[in-house]
N, C-alpha and C positions, 0 to 999 in steps of 0.2 A: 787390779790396775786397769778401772775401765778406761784412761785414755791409752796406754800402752795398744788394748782393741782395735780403736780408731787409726791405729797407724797400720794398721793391715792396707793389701792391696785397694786401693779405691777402685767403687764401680762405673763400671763406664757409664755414665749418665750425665748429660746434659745439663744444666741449672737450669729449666725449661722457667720456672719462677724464682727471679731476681729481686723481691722484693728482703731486704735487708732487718733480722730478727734480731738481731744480736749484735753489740757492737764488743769486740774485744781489743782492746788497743789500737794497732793499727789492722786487728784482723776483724772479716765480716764472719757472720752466719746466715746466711742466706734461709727464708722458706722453702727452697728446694732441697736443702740440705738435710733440713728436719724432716721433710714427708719423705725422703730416698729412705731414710732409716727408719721412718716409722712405717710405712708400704707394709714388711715383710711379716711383722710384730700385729697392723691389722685384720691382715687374712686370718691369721693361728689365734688372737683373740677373739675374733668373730663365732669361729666353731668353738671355742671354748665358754663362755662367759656369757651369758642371758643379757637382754637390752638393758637392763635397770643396775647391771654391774661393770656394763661394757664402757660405758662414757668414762666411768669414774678410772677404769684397767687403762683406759688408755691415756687420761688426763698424768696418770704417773709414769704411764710409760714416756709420755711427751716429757715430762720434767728429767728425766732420768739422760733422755739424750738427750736434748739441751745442755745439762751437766756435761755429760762424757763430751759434747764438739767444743763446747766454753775451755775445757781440759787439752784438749788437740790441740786449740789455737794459741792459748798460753804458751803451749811446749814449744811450738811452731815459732810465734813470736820472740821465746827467749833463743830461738835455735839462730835466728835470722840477726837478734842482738849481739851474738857473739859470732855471727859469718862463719859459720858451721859448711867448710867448703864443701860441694857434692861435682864429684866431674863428670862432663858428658858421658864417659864410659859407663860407669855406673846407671845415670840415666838410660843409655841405649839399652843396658842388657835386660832392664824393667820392660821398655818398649819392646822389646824379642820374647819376652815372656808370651805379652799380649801377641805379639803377632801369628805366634805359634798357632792361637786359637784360629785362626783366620786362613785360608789356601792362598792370599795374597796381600799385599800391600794394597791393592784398589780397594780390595774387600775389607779392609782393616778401614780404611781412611771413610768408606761410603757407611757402615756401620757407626762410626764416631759422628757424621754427617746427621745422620738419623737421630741422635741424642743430643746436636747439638752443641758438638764439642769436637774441636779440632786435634789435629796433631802436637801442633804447639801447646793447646791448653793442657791437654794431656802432662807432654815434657814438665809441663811446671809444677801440676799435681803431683806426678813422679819424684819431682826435687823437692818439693815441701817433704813429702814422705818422709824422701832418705834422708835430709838431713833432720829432722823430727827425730827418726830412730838412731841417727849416730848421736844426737844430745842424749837420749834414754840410755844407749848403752854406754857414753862417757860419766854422766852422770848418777846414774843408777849403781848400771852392772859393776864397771871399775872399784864400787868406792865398796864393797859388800865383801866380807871377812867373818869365817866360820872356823872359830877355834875347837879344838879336840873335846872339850868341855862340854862345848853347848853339843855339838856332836853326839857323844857318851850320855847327855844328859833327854835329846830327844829318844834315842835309842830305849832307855829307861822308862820314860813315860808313857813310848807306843810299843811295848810291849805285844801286842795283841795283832799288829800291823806285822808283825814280820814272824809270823807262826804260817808254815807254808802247807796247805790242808795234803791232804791223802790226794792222787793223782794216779789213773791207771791208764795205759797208751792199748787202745783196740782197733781190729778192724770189722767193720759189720757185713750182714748180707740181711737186706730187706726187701722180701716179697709184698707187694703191697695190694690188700681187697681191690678187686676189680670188679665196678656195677655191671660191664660189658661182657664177664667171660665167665664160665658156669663155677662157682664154689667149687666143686670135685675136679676143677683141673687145676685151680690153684695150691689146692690143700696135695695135690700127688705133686706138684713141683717140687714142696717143700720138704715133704716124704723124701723124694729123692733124695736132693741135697743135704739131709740130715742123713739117711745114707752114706752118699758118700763122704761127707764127713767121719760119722764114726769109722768107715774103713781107710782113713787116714788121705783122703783126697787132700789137695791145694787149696788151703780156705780163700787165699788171693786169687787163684786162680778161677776159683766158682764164683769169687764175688764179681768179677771182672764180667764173668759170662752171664751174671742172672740178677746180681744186686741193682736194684733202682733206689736205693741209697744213697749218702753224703758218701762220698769218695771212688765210687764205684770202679771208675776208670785207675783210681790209683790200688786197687785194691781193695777197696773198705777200708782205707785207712782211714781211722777219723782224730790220730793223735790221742794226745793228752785230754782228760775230761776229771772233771770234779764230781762231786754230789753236789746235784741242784744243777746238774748240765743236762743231763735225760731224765725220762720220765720213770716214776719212782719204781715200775714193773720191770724199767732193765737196770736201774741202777742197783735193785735186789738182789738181783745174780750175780753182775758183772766183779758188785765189788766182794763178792765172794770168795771169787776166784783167783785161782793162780797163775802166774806166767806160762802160756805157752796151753792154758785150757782153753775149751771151743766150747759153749754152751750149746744147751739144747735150742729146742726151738720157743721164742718168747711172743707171746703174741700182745699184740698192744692195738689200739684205733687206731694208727698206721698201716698197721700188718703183720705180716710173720716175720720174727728176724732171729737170727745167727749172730753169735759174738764170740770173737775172741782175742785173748787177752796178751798184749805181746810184752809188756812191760809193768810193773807196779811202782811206783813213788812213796814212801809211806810219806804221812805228816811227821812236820819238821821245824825245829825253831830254828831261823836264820842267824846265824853271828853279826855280829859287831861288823865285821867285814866285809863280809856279804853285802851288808844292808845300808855300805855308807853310801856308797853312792845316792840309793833312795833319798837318804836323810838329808845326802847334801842340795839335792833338789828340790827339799819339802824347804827345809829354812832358807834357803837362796829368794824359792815363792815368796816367801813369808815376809821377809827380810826387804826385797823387791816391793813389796806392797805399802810395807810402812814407810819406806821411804821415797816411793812417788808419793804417798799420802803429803806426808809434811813438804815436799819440796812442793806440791802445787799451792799449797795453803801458803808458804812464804810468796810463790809467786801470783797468788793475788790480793793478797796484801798491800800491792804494788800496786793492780793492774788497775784501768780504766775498765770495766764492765757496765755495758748500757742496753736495756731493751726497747726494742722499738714497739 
């Protein structure tokens, strides 16, 4: 739903170039409007894509937003033919959002100054917005119905989607090589603490005092983890083991590390149950999509579109 995108928060920017691209009804598209969105798309095409590919990367990226604001303005224009009411309250709590970003009102207003763009032009951008998004969710979301059927009958087809892998819940302790400090006083750290491990020490407790680890301060807790979450020389071990084991010492290009195991999950297929939710969210998408598709295609069927 690339115009549903466009109805996100707009950026504070200025139309610094007023020159008119687009004519859609009674709506404009401005050139400022096309380079705000395409700005962000030139930097990351730039390191991506050689001179001899880049013209052409961005000739389609150009057409592609052009589509998605021609989309905006439709929605916007039928939002404003049907007096799609938006009340101040609404609008102010958009403005509080922004203002939050800001330690004051001066500083919010001298910022918008800078772009070009006042507080009132703001308010109105705001009410385009909101009422853009109340047509989408009257229009859209309201009319969208998901019988038990198609339900039962996604569940069927993604099968593979809802098989929930193996999962084991660990806490670590990682000593990590140091270029700074002699090899023999690293390797008797770890001595130790394997140590005191086997004589039944606090693995929390050690890792809290010596782990430079993911979680250290909570323990080494590092949660839930899959296969394909660490590296394959601790995942060897780990999922070895059983609740409530401490592994030895595992060494990796990291360092030296300690694991253990507080929890296992085996793999598991989800039910019907389980899994509607998911499902009701996948066809809702799905459903959502096809039908902004055709509701924009009737709506310009209608429309006046003219490029300048």
């Amino acid at each position: 739903m690339a115009a549903m995108v466009l109805l996100s928060v707009p950026p504070l920017y200025g139309e610094v170039v007023e020159k008119i691209a687009v004519v859609v009804n009674n709506e404009v598209i401005t050139q400022g409007e096309i380079d705000r969105l395409l700005a962000p798309l030139y930097q990351q095409y730039k390191s991506l894509y050689p001179a001899d590919t880049l013209v052409r990367k961005l000739d389609e990226a150009r057409q592609a937003v052009i589509t998605q604001l021609i989309d905006e303005k439709l929605i916007l224009g039928d939002a404003k033919k049907r007096a799609v009411e938006v009340s101040e309250k609404e609008i102010d709590a958009k403005i509080d959002e922004v203002q939050k970003r800001f330690a004051s009102k001066d500083m919010l207003e001298k910022a918008l100054a800078e772009q070009h763009l006042s507080l009132k032009e703001l308010r109105e951008r705001f009410k385009d917005q909101i009422m853009s998004r109340k047509l989408v969710d009257a229009k859209i979301g309201g009319s969208i119905v998901m019988t038990p059927a198609e339900i039962s009958d996604y569940y069927e087809k993604h099968a593979s989607e809802f098989v929930q892998p193996e999962e084991v819940k660990v806490r670590n302790i990682l000593i990590k090589r140091k270029a700074d400090a002699p090899t023999e006083k690293t390797v008797q750290l770890v001595r130790d603490i394997e140590k005191r491990l086997k004589e039944g020490g606090d693995f929390a407790e050690l890792a809290k005092l010596y782990s430079e680890g993911p979680g250290a301060a909570d323990g080494g807790l590092m949660g839930f983890v899959r296969r394909g979450d660490l590296m394959p020389e601790i995942e060897n071990v780990i999922f070895g083991m059983q609740a409530g084991e401490v592994s030895g010492i595992i060494r990796s290009s990291a360092g030296y590390h300690f694991f253990k195991l507080e929890e296992r999950r085996e793999s598991k297929t989800l039910g019907l149950t389980e899994s509607r939710r998911f499902i009701e969210e996948a066809l809702y998408r799905e459903k959502a999509r096809e039908k902004m598709k055709g509701w924009l295609e009737s709506l310009k069927k209608s429309a006046y579109i003219a490029f300048k």
